[in-house]
VMD Tcl script that builds the backbone (N, CA, C; Angstrom):
set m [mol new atoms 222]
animate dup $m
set s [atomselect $m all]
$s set {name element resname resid chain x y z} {
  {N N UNK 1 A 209.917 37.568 -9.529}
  {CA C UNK 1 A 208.574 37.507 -8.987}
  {C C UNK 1 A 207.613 38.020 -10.061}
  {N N UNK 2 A 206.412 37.512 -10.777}
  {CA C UNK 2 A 205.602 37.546 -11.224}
  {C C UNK 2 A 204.801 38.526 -10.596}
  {N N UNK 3 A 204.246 39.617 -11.305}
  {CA C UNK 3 A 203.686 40.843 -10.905}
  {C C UNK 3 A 202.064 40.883 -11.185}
  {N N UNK 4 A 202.289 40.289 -12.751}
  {CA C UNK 4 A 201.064 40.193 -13.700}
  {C C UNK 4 A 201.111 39.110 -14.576}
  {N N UNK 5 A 200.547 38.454 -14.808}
  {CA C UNK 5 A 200.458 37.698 -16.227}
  {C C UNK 5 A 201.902 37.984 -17.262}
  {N N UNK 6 A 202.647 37.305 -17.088}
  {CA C UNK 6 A 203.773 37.206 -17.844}
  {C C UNK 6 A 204.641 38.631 -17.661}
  {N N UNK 7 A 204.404 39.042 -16.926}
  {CA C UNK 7 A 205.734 40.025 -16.394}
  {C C UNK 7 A 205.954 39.899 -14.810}
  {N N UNK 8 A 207.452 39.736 -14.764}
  {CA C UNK 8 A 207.906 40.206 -13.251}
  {C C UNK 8 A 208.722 41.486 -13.392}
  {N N UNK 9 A 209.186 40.772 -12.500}
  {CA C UNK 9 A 210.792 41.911 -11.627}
  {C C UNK 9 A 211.693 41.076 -11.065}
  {N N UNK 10 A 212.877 41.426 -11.117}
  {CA C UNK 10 A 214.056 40.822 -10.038}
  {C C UNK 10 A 215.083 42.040 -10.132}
  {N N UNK 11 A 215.443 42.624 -8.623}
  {CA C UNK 11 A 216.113 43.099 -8.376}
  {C C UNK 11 A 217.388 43.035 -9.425}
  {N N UNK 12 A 217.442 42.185 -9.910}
  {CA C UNK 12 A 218.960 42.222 -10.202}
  {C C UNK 12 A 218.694 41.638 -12.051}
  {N N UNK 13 A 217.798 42.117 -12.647}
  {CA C UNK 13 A 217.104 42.202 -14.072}
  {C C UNK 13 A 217.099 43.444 -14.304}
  {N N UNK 14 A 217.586 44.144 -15.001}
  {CA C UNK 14 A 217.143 45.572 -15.692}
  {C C UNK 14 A 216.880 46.852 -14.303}
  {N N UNK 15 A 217.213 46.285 -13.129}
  {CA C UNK 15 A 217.576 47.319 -12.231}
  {C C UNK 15 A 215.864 47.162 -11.825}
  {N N UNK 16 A 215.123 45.919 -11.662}
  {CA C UNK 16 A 213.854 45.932 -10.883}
  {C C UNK 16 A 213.009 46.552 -11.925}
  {N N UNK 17 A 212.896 46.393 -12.791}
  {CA C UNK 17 A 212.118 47.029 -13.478}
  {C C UNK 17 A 211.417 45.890 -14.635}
  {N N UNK 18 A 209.820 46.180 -14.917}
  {CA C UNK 18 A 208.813 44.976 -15.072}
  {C C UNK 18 A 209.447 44.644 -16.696}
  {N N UNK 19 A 210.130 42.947 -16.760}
  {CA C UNK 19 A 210.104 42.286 -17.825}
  {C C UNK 19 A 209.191 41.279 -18.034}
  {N N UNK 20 A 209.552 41.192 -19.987}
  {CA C UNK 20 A 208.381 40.268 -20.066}
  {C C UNK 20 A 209.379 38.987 -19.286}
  {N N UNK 21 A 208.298 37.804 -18.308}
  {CA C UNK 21 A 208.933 36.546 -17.814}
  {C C UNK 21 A 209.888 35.853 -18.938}
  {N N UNK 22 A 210.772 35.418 -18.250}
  {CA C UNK 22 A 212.250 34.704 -18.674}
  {C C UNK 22 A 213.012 35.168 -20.083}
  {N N UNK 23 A 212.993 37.024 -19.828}
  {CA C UNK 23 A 213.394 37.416 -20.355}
  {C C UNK 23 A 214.293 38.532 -19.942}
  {N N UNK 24 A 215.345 39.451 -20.594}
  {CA C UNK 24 A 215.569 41.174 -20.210}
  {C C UNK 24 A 214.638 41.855 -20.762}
  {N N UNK 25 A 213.843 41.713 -21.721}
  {CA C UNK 25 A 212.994 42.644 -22.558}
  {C C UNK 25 A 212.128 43.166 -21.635}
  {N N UNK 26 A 211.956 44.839 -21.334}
  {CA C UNK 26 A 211.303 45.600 -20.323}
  {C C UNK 26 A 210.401 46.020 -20.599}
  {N N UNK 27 A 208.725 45.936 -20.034}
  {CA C UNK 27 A 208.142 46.398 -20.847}
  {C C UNK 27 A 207.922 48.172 -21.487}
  {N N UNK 28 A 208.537 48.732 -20.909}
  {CA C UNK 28 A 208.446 50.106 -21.316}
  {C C UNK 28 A 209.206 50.186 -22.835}
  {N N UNK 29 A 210.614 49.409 -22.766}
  {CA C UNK 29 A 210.815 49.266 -23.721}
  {C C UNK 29 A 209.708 48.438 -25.200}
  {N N UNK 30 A 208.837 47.466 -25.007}
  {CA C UNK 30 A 207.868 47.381 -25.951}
  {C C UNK 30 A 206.900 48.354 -26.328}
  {N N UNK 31 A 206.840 48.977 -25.318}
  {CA C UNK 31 A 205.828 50.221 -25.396}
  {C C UNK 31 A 206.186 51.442 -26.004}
  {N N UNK 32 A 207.245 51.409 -26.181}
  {CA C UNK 32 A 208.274 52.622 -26.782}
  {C C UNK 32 A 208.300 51.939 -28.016}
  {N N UNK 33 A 208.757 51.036 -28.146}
  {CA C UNK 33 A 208.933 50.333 -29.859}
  {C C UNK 33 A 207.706 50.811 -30.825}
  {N N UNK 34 A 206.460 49.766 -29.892}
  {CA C UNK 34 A 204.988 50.392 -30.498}
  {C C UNK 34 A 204.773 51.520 -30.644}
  {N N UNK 35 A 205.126 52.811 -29.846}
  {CA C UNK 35 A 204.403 53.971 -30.107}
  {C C UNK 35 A 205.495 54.411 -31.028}
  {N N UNK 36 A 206.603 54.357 -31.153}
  {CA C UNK 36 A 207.025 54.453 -32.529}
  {C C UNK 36 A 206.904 54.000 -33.821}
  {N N UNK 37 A 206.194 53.406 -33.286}
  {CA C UNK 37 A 205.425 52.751 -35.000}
  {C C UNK 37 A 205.499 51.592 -35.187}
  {N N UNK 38 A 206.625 50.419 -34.437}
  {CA C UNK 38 A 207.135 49.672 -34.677}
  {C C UNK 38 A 205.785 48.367 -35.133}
  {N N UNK 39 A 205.490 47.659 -35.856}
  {CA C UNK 39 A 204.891 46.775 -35.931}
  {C C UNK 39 A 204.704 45.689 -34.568}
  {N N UNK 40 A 203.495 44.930 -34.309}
  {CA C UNK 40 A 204.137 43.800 -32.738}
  {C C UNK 40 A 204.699 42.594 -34.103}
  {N N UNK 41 A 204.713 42.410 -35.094}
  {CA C UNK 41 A 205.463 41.744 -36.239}
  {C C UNK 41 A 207.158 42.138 -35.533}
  {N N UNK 42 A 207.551 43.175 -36.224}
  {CA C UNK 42 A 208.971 44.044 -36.069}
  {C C UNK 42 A 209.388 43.783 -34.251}
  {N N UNK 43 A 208.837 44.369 -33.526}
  {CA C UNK 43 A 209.095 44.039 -32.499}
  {C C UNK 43 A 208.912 42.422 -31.890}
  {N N UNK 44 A 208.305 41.842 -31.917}
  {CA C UNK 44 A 208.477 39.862 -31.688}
  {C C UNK 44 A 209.509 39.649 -32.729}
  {N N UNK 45 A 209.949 39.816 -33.722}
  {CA C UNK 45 A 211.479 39.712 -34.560}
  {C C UNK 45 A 212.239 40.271 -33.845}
  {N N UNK 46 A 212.679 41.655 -33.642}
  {CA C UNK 46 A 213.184 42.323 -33.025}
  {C C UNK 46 A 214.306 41.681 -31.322}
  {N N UNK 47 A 212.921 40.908 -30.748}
  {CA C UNK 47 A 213.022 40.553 -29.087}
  {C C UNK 47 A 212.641 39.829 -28.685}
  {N N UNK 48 A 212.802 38.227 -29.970}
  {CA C UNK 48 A 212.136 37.202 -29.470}
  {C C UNK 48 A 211.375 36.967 -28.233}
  {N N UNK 49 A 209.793 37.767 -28.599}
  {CA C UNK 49 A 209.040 37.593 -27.632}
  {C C UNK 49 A 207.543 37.539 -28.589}
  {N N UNK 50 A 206.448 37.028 -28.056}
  {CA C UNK 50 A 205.525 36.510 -28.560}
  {C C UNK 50 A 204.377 37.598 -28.605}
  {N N UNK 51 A 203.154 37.321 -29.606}
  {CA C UNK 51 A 202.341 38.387 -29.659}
  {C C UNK 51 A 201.644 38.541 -28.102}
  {N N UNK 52 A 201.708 37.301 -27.619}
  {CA C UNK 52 A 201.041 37.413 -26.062}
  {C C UNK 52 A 201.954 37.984 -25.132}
  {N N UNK 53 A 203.076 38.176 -25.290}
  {CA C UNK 53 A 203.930 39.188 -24.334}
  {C C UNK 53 A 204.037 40.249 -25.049}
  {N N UNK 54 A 203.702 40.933 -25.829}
  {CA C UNK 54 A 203.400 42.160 -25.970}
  {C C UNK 54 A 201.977 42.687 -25.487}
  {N N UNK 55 A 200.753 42.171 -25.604}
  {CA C UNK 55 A 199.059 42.017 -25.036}
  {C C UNK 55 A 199.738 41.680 -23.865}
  {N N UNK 56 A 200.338 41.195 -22.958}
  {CA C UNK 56 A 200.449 41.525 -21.855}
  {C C UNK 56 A 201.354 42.630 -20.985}
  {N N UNK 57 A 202.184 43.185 -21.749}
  {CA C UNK 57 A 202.874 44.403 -21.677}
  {C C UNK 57 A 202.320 46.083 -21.970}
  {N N UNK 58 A 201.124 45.441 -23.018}
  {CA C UNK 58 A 199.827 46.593 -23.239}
  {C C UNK 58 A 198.946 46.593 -22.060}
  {N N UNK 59 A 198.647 45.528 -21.360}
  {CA C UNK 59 A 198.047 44.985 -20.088}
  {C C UNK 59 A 197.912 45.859 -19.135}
  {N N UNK 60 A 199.158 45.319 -18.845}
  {CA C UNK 60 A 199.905 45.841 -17.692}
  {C C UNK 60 A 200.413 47.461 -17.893}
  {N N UNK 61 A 200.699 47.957 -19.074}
  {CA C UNK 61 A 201.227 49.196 -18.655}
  {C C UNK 61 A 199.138 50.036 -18.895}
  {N N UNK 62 A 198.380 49.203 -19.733}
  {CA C UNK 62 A 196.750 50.463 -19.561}
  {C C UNK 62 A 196.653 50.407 -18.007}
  {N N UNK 63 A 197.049 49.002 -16.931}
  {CA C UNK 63 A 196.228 48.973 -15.614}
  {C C UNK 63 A 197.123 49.903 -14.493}
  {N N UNK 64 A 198.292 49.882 -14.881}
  {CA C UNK 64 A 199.092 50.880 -14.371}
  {C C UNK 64 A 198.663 52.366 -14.428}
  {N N UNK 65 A 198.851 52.893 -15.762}
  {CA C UNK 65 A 198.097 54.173 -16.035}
  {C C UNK 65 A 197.042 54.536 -15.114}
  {N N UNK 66 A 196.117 53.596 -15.687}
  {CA C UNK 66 A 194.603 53.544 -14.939}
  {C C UNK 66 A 194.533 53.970 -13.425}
  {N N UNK 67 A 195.741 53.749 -12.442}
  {CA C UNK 67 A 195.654 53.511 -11.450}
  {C C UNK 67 A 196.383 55.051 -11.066}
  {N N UNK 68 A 197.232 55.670 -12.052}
  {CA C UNK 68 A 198.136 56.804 -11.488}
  {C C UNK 68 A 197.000 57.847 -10.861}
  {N N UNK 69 A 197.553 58.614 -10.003}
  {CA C UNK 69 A 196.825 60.094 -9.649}
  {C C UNK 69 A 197.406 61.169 -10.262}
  {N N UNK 70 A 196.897 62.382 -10.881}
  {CA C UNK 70 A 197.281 63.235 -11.174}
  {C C UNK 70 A 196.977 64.498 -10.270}
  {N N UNK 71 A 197.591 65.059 -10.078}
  {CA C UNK 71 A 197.476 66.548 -8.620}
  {C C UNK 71 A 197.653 67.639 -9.972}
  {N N UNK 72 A 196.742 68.473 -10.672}
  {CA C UNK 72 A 196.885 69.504 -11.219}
  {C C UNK 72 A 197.328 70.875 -9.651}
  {N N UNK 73 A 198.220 71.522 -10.124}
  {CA C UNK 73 A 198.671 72.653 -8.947}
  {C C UNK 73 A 198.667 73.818 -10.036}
  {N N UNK 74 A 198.099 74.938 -9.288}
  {CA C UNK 74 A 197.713 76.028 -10.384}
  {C C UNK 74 A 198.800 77.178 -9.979}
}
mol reanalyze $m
mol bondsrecalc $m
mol representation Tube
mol addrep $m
């Protein structure tokens, strides 16, 4: 099932957890590549996946963020 623009889920993919479409590649895992430094060059080599499924894996994980609540408890 399509969640967002080129990522779903299927229960039975990576344990439900958001890939880029008609792939295993997860996006947390792209997001981990990048903040390690990885080039989106290195990573699309890496996970035959395209510069537009990575911009949509950046997408999707800023609108996610965006949306979390944080409860500071003192």
């Amino acid at each position: 099932m399509e969640i967002a623009p080129r990522i779903s889920i299927d229960e039975k993919i990576r344990f439900g957890k958001p890939v880029i479409s008609g792939t295993r590649v997860p996006v947390e895992l792209i997001i981990g590549k990048l903040a390690g430094g990885m080039t989106y060059e290195e990573v699309m080599a890496e996970y035959e996946i395209t510069r537009e499924d990575i911009l949509a894996a950046l997408n999707y994980a800023a609108k996610t963020i965006s949306s979390e609540e944080i409860k500071v408890i003192a």
